[in-house]
N, CA, C and O atoms as CSV, one atom per row, in Angstrom:
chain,resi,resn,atom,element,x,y,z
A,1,UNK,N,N,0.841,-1.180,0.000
A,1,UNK,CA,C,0.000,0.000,0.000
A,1,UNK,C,C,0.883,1.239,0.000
A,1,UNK,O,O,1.842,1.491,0.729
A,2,UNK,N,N,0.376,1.913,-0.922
A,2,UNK,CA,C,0.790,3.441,-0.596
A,2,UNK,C,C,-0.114,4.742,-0.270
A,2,UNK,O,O,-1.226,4.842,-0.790
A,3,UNK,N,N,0.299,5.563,0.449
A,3,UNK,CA,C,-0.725,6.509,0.897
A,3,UNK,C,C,-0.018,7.860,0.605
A,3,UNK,O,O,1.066,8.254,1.034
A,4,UNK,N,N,-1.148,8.650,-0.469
A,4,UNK,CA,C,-0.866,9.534,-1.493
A,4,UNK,C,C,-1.720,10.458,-0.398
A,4,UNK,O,O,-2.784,10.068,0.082
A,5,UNK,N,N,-1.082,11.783,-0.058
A,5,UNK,CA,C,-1.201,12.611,0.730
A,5,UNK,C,C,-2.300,13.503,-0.151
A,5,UNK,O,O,-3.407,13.879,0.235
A,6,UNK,N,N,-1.670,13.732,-1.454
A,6,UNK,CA,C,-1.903,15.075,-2.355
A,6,UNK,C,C,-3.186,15.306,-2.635
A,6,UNK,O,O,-3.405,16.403,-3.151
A,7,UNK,N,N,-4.560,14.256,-2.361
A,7,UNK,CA,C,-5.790,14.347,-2.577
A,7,UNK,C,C,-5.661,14.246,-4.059
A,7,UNK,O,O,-6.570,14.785,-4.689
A,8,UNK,N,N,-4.465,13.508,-4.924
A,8,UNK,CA,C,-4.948,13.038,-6.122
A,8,UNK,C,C,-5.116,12.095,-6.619
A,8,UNK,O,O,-4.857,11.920,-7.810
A,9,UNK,N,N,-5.803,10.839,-5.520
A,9,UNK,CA,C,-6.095,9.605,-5.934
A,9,UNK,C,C,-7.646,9.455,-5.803
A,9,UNK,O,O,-8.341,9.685,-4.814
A,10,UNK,N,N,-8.007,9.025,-7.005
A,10,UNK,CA,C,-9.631,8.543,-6.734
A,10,UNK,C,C,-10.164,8.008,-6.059
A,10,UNK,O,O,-9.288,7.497,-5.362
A,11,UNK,N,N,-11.237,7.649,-5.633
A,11,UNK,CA,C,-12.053,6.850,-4.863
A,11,UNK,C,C,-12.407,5.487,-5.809
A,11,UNK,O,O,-13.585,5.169,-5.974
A,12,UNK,N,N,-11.565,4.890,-6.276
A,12,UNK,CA,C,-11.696,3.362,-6.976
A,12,UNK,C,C,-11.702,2.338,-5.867
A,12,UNK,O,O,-11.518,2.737,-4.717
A,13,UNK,N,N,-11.899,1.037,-6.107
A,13,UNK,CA,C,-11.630,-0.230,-5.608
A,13,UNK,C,C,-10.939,-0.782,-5.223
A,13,UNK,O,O,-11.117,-1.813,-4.574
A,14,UNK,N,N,-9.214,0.077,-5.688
A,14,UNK,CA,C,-8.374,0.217,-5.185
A,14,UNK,C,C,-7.853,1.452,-4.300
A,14,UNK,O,O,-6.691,1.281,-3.930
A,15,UNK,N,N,-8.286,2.350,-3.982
A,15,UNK,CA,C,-7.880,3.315,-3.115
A,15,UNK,C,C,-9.257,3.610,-2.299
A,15,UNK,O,O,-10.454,3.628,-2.583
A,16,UNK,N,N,-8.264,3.888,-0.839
A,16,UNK,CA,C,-9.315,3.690,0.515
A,16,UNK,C,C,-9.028,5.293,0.885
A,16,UNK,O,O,-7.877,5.704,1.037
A,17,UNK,N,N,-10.231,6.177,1.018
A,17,UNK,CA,C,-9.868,7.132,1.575
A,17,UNK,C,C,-9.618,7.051,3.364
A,17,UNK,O,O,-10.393,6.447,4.105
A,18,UNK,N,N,-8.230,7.879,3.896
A,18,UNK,CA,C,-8.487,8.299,5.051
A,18,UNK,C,C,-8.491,9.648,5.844
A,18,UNK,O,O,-8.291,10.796,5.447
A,19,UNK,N,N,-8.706,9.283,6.769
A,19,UNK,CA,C,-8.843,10.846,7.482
A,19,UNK,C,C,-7.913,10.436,8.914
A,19,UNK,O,O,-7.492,11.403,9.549
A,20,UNK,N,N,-7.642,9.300,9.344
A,20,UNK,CA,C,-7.098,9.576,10.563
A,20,UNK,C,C,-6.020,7.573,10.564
A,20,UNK,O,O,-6.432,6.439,10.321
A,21,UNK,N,N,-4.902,8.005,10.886
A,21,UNK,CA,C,-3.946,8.955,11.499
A,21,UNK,C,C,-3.909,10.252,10.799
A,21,UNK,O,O,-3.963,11.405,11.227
A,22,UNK,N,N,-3.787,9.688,9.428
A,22,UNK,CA,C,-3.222,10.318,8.067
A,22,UNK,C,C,-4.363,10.918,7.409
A,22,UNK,O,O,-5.448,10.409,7.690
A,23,UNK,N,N,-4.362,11.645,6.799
A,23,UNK,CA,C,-5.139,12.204,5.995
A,23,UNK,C,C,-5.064,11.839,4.176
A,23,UNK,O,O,-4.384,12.590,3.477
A,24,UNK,N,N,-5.647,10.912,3.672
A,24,UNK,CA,C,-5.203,11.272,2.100
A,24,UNK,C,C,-5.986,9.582,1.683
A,24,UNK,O,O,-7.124,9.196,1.950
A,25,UNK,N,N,-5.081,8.993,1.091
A,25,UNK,CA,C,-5.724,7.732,0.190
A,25,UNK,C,C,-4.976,6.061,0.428
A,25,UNK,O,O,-3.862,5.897,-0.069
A,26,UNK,N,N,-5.260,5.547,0.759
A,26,UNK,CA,C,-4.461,4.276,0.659
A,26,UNK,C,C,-4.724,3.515,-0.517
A,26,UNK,O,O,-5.833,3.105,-0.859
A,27,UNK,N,N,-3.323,3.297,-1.294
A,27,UNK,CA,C,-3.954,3.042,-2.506
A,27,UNK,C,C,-2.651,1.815,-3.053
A,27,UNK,O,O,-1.437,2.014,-3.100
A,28,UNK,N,N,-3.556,0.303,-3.490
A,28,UNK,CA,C,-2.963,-0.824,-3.635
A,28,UNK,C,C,-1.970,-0.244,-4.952
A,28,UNK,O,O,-2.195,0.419,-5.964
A,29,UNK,N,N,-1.039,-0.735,-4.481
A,29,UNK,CA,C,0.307,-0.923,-5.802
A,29,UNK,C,C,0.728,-1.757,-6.249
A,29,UNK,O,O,0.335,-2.810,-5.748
A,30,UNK,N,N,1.507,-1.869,-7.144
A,30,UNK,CA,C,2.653,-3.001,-7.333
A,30,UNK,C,C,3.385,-3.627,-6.555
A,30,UNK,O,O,4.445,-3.049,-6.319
A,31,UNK,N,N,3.186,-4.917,-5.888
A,31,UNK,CA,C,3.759,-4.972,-4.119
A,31,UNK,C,C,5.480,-5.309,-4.614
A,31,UNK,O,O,6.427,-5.152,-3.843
A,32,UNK,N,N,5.628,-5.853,-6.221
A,32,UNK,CA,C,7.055,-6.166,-6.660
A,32,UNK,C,C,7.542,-5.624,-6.526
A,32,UNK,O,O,8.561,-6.010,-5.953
A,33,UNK,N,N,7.464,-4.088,-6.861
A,33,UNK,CA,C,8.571,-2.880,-6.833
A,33,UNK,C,C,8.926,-2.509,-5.147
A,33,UNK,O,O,9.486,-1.422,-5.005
A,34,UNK,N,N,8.790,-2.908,-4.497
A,34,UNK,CA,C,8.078,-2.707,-2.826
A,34,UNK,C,C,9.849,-3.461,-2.748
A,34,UNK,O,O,10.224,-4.480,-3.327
A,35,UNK,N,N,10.734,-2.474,-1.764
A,35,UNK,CA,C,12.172,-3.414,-1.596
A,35,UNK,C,C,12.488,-3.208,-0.191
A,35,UNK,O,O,12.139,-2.187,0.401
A,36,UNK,N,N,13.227,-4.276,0.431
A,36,UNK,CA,C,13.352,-4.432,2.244
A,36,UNK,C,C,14.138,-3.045,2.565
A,36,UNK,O,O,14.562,-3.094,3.720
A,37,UNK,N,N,14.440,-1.933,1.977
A,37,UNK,CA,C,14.938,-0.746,2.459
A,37,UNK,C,C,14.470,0.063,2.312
A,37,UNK,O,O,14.875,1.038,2.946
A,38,UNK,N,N,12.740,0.326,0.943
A,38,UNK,CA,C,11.809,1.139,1.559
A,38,UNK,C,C,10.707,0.766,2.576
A,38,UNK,O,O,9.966,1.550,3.168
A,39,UNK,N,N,10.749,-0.851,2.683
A,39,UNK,CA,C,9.845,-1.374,4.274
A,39,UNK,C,C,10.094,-1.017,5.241
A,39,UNK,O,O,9.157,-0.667,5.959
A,40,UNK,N,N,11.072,-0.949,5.605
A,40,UNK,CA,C,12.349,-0.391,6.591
A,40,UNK,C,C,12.230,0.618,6.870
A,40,UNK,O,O,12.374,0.767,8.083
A,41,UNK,N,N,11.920,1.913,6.094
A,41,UNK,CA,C,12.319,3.571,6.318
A,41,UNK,C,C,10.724,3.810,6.478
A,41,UNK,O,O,10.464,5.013,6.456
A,42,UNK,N,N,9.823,3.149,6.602
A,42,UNK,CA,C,8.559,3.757,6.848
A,42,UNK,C,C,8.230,4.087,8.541
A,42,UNK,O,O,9.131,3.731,9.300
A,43,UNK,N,N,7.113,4.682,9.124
A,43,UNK,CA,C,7.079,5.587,10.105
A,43,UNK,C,C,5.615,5.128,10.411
A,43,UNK,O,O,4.738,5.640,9.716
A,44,UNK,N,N,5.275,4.290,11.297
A,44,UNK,CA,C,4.483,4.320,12.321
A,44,UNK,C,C,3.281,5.244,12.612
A,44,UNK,O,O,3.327,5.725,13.744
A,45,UNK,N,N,2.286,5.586,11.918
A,45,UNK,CA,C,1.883,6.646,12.289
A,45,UNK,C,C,0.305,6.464,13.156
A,45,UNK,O,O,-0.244,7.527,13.447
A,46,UNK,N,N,-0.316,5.328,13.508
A,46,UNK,CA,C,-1.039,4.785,14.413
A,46,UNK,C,C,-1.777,4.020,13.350
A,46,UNK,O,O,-1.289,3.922,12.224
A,47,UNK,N,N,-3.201,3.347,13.728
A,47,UNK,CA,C,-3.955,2.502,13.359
A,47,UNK,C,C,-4.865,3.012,12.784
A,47,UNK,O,O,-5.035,4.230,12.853
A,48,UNK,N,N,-5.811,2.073,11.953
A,48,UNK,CA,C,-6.882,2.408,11.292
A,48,UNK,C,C,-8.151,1.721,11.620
A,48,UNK,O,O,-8.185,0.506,11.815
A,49,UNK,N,N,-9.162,2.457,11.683
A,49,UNK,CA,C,-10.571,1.249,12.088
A,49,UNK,C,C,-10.815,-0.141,10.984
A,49,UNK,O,O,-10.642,-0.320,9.779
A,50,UNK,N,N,-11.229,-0.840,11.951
A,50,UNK,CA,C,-11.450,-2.022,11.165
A,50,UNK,C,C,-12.526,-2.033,9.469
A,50,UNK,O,O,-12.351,-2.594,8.387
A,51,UNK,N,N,-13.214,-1.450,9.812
A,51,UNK,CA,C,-13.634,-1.054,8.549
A,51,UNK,C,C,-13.010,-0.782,7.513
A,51,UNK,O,O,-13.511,-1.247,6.489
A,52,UNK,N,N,-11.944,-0.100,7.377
A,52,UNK,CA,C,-10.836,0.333,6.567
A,52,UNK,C,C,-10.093,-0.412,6.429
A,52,UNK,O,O,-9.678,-0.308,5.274
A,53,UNK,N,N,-9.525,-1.324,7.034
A,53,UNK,CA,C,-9.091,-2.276,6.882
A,53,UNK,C,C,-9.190,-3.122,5.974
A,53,UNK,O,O,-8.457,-3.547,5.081
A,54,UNK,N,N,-11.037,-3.459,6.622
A,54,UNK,CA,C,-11.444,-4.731,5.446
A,54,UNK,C,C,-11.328,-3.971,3.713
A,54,UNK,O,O,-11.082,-4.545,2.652
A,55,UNK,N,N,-11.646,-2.338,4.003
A,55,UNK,CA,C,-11.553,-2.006,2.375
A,55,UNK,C,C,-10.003,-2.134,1.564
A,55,UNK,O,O,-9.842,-2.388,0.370
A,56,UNK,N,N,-8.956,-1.881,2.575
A,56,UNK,CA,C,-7.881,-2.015,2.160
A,56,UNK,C,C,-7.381,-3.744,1.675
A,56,UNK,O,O,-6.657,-4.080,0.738
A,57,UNK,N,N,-8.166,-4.711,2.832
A,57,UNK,CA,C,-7.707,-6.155,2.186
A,57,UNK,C,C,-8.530,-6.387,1.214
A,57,UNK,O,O,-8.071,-7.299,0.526
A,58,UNK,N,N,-9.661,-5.956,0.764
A,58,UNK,CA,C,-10.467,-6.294,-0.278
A,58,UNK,C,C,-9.506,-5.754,-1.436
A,58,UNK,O,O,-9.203,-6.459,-2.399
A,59,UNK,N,N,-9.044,-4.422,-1.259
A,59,UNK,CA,C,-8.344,-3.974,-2.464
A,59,UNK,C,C,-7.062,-4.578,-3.083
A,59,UNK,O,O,-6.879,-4.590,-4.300
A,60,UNK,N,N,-6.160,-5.092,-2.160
A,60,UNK,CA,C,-5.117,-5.902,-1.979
A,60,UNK,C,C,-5.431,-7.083,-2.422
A,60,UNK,O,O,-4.380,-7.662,-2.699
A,61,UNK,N,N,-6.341,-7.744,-2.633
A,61,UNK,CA,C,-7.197,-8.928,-2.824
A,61,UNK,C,C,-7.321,-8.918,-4.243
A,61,UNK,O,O,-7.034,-9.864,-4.977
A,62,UNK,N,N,-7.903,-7.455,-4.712
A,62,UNK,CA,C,-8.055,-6.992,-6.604
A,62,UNK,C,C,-7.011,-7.082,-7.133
A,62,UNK,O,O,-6.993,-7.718,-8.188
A,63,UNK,N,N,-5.436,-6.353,-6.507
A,63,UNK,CA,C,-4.248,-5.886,-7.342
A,63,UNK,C,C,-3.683,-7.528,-7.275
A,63,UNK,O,O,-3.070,-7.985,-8.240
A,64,UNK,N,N,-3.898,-8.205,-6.278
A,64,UNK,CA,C,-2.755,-9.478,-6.525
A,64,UNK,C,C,-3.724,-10.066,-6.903
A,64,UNK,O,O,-3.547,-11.121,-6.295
A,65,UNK,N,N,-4.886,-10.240,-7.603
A,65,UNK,CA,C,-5.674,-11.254,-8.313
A,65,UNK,C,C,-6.318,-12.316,-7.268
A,65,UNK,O,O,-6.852,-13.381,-7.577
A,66,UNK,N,N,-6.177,-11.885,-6.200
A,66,UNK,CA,C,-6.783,-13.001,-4.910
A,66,UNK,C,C,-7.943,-13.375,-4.811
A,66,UNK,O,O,-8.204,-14.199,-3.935
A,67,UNK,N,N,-9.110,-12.822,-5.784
A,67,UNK,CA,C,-10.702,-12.719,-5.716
A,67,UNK,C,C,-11.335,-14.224,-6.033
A,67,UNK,O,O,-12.555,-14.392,-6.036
């Protein structure tokens, strides 16, 4: 997942809007390009309600073909 601050990701099937910790979009990517030294440098920024969740594994579910 990546979370696009800029308010320029749509509201698709793949992107989850949020408002809290963060403010902006969680939005499924390419998990290949994803490497153990940008996993590493990411920042903690608290939790998300379960609801959001399930929209984020549903979406994660679309990009890797898991359906």
């Amino acid at each position: 997942m990546m979370i696009d601050e800029t308010k320029g990701a749509p509201d698709t099937v793949v992107t989850i809007p949020l408002t809290d910790p963060v403010r902006g979009a969680a939005v499924a990517v390419d998990l290949t390009a994803l490497t153990d030294k940008r996993l590493t440098a990411g920042e903690f920024l608290g939790a998300v309600e379960a609801e959001t969740m399930e929209r984020i594994s549903a979406a994660l579910r679309v990009t890797l073909d898991l359906t």
